[in-house]
C-alpha positions in Angstrom: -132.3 -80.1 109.0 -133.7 -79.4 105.6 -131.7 -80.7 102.0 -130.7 -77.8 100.7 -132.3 -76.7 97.4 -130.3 -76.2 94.1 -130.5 -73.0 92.5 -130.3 -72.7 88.9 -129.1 -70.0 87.4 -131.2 -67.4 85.4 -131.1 -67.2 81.9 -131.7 -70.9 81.4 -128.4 -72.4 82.3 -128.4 -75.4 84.3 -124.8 -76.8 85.3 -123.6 -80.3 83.8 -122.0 -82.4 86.0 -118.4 -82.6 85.3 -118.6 -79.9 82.8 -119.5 -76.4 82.8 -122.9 -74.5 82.3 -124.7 -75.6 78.8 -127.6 -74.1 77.6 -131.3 -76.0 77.3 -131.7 -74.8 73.4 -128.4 -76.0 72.3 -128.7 -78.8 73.8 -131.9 -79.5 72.0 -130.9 -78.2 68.6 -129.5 -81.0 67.1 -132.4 -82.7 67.9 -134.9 -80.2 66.3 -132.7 -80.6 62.6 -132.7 -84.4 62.7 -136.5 -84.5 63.5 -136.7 -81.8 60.5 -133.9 -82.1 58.3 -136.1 -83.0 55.2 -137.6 -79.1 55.4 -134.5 -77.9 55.7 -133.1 -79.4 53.0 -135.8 -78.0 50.6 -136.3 -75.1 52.0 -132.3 -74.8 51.1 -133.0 -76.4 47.6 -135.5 -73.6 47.0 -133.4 -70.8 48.0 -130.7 -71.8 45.9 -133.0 -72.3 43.1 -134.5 -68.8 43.6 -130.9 -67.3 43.9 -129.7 -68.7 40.8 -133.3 -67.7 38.7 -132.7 -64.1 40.1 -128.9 -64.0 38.9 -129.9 -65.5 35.2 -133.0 -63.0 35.1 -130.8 -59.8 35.8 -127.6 -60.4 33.9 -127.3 -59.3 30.7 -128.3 -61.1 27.9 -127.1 -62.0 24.3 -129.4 -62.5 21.7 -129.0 -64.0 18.2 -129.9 -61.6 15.6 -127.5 -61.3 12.9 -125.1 -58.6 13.1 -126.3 -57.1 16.8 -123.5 -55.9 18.7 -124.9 -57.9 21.5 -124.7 -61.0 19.8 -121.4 -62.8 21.1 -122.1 -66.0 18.1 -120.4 -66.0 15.1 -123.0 -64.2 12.8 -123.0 -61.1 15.6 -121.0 -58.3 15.6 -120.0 -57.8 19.2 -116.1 -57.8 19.0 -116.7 -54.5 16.3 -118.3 -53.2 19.0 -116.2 -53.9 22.0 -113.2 -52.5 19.8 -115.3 -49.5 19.0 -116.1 -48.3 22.2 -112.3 -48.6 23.5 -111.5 -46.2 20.7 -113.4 -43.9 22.4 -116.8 -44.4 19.8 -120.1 -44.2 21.4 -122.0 -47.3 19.9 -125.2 -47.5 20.3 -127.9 -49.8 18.8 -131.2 -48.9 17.6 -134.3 -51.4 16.4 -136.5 -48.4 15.5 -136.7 -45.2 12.9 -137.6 -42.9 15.4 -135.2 -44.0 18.2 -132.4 -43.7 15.4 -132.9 -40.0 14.3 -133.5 -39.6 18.3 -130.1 -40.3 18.5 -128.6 -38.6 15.8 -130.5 -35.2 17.0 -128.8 -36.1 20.3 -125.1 -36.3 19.0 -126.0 -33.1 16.8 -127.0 -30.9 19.8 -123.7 -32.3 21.6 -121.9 -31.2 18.6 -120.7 -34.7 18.0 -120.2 -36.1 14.4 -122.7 -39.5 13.7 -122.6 -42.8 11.6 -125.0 -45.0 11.2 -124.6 -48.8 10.6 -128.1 -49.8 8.9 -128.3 -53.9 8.1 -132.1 -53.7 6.9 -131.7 -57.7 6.4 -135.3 -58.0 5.4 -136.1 -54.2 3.5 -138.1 -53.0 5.9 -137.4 -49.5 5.1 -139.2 -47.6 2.3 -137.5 -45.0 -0.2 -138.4 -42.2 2.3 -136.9 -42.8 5.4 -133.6 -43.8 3.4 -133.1 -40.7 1.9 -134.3 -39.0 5.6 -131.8 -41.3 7.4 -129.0 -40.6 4.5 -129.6 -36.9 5.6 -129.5 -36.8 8.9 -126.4 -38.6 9.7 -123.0 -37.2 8.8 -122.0 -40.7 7.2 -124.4 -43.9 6.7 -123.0 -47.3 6.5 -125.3 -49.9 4.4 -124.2 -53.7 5.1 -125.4 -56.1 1.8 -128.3 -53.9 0.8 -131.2 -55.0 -1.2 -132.1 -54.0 -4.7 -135.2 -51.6 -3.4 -132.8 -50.4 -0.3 -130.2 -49.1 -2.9 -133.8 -47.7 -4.9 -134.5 -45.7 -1.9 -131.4 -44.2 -1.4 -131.3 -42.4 -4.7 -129.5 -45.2 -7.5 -126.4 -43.9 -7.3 -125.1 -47.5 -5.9 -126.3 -50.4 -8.1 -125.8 -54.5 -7.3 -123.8 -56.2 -9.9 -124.1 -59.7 -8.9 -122.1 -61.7 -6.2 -118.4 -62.6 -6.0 -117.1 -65.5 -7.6 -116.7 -68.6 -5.9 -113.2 -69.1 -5.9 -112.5 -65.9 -4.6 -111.9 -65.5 -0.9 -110.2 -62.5 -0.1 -110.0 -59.1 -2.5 -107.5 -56.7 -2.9 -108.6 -52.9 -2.6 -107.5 -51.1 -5.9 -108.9 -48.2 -5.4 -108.2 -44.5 -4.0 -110.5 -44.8 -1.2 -107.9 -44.2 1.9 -110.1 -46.3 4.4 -109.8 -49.4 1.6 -106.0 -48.1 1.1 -105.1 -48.6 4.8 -107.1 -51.9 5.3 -105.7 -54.1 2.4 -107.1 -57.2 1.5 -110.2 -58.3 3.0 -112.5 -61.4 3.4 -115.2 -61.7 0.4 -117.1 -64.8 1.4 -120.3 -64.8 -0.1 -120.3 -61.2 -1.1 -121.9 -59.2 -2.7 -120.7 -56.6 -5.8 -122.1 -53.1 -6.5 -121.5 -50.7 -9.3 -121.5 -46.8 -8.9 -119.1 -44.3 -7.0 -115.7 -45.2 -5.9 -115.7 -48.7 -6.1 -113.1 -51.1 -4.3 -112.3 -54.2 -4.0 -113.2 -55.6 -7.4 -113.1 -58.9 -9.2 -110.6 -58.7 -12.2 -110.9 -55.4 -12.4 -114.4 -55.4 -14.1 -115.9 -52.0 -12.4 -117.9 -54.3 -9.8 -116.7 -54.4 -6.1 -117.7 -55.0 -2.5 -116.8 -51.6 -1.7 -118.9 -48.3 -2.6 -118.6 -45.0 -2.0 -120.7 -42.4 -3.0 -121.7 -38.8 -2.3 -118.3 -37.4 -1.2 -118.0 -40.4 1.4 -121.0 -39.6 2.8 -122.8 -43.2 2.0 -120.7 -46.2 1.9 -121.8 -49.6 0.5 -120.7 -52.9 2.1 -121.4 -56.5 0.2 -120.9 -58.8 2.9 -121.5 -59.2 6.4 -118.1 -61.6 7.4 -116.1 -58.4 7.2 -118.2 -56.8 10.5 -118.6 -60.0 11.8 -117.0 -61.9 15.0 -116.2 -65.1 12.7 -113.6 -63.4 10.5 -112.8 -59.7 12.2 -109.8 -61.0 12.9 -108.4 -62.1 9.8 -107.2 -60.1 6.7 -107.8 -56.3 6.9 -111.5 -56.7 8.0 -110.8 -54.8 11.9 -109.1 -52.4 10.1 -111.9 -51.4 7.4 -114.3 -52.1 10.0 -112.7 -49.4 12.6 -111.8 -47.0 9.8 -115.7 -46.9 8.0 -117.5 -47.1 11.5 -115.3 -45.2 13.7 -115.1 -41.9 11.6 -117.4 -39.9 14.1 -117.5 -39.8 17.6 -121.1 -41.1 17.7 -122.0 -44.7 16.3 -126.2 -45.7 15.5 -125.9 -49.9 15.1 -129.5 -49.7 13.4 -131.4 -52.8 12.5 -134.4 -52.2 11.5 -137.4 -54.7 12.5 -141.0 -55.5 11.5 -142.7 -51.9 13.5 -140.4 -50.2 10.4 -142.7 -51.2 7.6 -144.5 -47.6 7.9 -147.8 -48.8 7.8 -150.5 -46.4 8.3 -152.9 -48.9 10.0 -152.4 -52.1 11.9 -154.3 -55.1 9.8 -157.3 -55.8 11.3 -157.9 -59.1 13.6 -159.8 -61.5 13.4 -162.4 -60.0 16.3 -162.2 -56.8 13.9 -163.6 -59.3 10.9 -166.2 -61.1 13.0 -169.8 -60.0 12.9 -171.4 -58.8 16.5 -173.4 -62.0 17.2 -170.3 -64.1 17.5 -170.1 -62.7 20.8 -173.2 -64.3 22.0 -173.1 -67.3 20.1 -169.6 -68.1 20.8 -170.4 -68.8 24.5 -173.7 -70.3 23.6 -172.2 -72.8 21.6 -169.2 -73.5 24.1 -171.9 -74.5 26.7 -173.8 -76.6 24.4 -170.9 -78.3 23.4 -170.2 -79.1 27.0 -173.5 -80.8 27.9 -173.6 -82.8 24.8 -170.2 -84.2 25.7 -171.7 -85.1 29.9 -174.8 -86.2 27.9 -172.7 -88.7 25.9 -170.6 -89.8 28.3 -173.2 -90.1 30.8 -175.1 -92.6 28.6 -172.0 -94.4 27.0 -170.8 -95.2 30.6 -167.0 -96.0 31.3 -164.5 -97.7 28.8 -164.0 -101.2 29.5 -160.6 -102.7 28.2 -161.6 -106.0 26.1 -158.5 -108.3 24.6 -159.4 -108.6 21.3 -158.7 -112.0 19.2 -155.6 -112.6 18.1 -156.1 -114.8 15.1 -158.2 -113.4 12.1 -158.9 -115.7 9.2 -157.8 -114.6 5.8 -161.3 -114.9 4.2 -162.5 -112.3 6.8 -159.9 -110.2 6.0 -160.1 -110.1 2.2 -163.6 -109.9 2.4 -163.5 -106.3 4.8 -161.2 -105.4 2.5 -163.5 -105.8 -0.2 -166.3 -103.9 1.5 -163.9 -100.9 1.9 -162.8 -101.4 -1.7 -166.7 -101.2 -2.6 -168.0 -98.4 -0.5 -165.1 -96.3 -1.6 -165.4 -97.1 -5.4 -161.5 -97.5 -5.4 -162.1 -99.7 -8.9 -158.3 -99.1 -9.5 -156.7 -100.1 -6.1 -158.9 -103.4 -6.5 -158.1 -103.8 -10.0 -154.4 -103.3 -8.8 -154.4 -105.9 -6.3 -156.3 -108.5 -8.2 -153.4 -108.4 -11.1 -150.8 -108.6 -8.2 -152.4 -111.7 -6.8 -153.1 -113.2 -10.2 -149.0 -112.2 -11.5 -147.7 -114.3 -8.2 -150.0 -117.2 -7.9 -149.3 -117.5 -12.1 -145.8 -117.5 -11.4 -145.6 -120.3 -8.6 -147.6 -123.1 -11.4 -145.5 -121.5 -14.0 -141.9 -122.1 -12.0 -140.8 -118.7 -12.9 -140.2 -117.5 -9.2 -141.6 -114.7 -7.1 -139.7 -111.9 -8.7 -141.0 -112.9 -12.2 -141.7 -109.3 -14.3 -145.4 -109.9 -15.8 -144.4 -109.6 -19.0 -142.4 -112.8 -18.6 -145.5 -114.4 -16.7 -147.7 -113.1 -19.9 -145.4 -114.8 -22.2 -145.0 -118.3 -20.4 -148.7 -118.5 -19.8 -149.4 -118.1 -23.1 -146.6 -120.7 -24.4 -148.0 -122.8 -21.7 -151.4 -122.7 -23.1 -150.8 -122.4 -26.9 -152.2 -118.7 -27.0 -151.2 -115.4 -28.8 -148.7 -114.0 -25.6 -150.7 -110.2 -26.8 -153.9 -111.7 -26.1 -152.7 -112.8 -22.6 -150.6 -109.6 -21.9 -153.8 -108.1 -22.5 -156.1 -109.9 -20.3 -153.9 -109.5 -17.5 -153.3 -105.6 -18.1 -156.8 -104.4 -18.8 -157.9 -101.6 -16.5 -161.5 -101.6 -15.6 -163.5 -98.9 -15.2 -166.8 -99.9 -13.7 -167.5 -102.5 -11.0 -169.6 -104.2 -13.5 -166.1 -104.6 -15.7 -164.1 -105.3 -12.9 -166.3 -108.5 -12.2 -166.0 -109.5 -15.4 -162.5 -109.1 -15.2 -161.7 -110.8 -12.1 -163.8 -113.7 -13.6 -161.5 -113.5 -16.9 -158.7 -113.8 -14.6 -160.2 -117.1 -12.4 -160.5 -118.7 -15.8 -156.7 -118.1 -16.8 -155.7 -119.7 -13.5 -157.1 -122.9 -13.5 -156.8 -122.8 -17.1 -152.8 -122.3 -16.1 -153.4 -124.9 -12.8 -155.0 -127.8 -15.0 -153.1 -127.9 -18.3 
């Protein structure tokens, strides 16, 4: 009789004795990750690394320009915005002319009302495209214009210097209903204006932070912490800011930036400026600068580190230092250090210590030696002006030592 044969079943399954069927993969799995656990865990560490790049990349980001609605900091007006839009105000920010009266021609068509926002922080903007902005919008909001900003716009609004120091907040004292309904606001470093309806003044002078001109249509703002996310929520400044801004349906947050200037023509580069031939010689000299360098450092040969002494006598070192002194003609700087040298070995013979002014050395030299203390105050202030006088001098100055040493 024949053993009979074991059958195994298909699909890979062998039975385990004792158990039931296990399959041939699983049972080598475990195997397989120790064996290459070390790929596994960076191929993991990559993925992760790639998942969190591709989540930074495509949520949305805050930037840090002053006064941007998407600017979450302190110096951004975000909150404005957020509040805006729940009022039911389309905001919108613009960094260009073009886009901005894009907009406005947008809201028109819809038959929506428009305010603009403009914080030119810089005055990019010339006299032109003020009066063409102040025009096409039904109400335009200028944040601390400059002096040629309010030029542009036609002079009705004039600055009238900055609010006082001690003065924080500022009541509205005025007519204006917005100003009215908003009370006191914040005033820190603000700035006043003159012309219109003016608000919020300082003792009543005519001056204020608050300007309103042409029937409402153009209002003047001095500062920026009124509109901002540090101090919206204090005083009356959410309630100006939602009554001047929220008038119309349609909101332009327009900041101008640096393509604004109107230039006709871009300034020219410097490959604009360069003659033709720099083209050719350019190259030419790049390559010649690269075999000089394999030249020299074929025939220099490798750097070899050598310890260098330690212990450098003194006579070298004033001597080198004389050298330097002479090449460079620095008769001053030696004339300098001689006196110095002089004043302190004068000092030790004459007992009068080593922070002895040299007018005092001067003066005990000379009462040491029976000499006119001028005459020796002189000697040791002269101030050559040749090397041939500064010889002399140093000589002059040997003498007075041992002079000073022997008496």
């Amino acid at each position: 009789m024949t053993a009979p044969q074991q059958v195994h079943p298909p699909g890979g399954i062998e039975p385990v004795r004792g158990g039931p069927f296990r399959s041939v993969d699983a049972r080598r799995l475990p195997g397989w990750i120790r064996r290459h656990r070390a790929r596994l865990a960076f191929g993991l560490a990559m993925a992760a690394a790639l998942a969190v790049l591709l989540a930074v990349q495509l949520s949305p980001r805050a930037d840090s320009t002053e006064l941007s609605i998407h600017n979450p900091a302190p110096n951004g007006a975000r909150a404005a915005a957020e509040i805006l839009g729940r009022h039911g105000v389309t905001v919108r920010q613009s960094e260009s002319f073009e886009d901005t009266l894009a907009s406005l021609a947008a809201a028109r068509r819809d038959g929506r009302g428009s305010t603009v926002l403009l914080y030119d922080q810089r005055g990019f903007l010339e006299g032109e495209r003020l009066r063409q902005l102040l025009g096409a919008a039904d109400r335009l909001v200028v944040v601390s214009p400059r002096l040629a900003t309010l030029t542009g716009l036609g002079g009705t609004v004039r600055q009238a210097g900055v609010v006082p120091e001690p003065a924080t907040t500022l009541e509205p004292g005025c007519a204006v209903a917005d100003a009215e309904a908003a009370g006191a606001v914040s005033a820190d470093q603000g700035f006043l204006y003159t012309g219109g309806s003016i608000c919020y003044s300082v003792a009543g002078n005519g001056r204020g932070l608050y300007s309103s001109a042409e029937n409402g249509k153009l209002v003047v703002l001095g500062s920026t912490a009124i509109i901002g996310n540090r101090l919206l929520d204090e005083n009356g400044n959410a309630a100006l800011t939602l009554r001047t801004l929220g008038s119309q349906g349609h909101l332009v947050w327009y900041l101008p930036g640096v393509a604004d200037l109107g230039t006709t023509s871009s300034p020219k580069t410097l490959d604009d400026l360069a003659p033709e031939w720099v083209a050719v010689l350019g190259p030419w000299l790049t390559f010649v600068a690269l075999l000089a360098v394999i030249w020299r450092g074929r025939r220099l040969g490798p750097l070899v580190f050598e310890p260098l002494p330690v212990i450098v006598k003194a006579a070298e070192t004033a001597e080198g230092r004389a050298r330097l002194y002479h090449d460079a003609h620095a008769v001053d700087r030696a004339a300098d250090n001689l006196r110095a040298g002089t004043l302190v070995r004068l000092a030790g013979h004459l007992r009068l210590g080593a922070g002895a002014e040299s007018a005092d050395v001067a003066s005990a030299a000379a009462r040491h030696l029976g000499r006119d203390p001028a005459e020796t105050f002189h000697i040791l202030h002269r101030r050559p002006q040749t090397e041939a006088e500064l010889v002399s001098w140093a000589q002059e100055l040997s003498g007075l030592e041992k002079e000073v040493s022997t008496t």
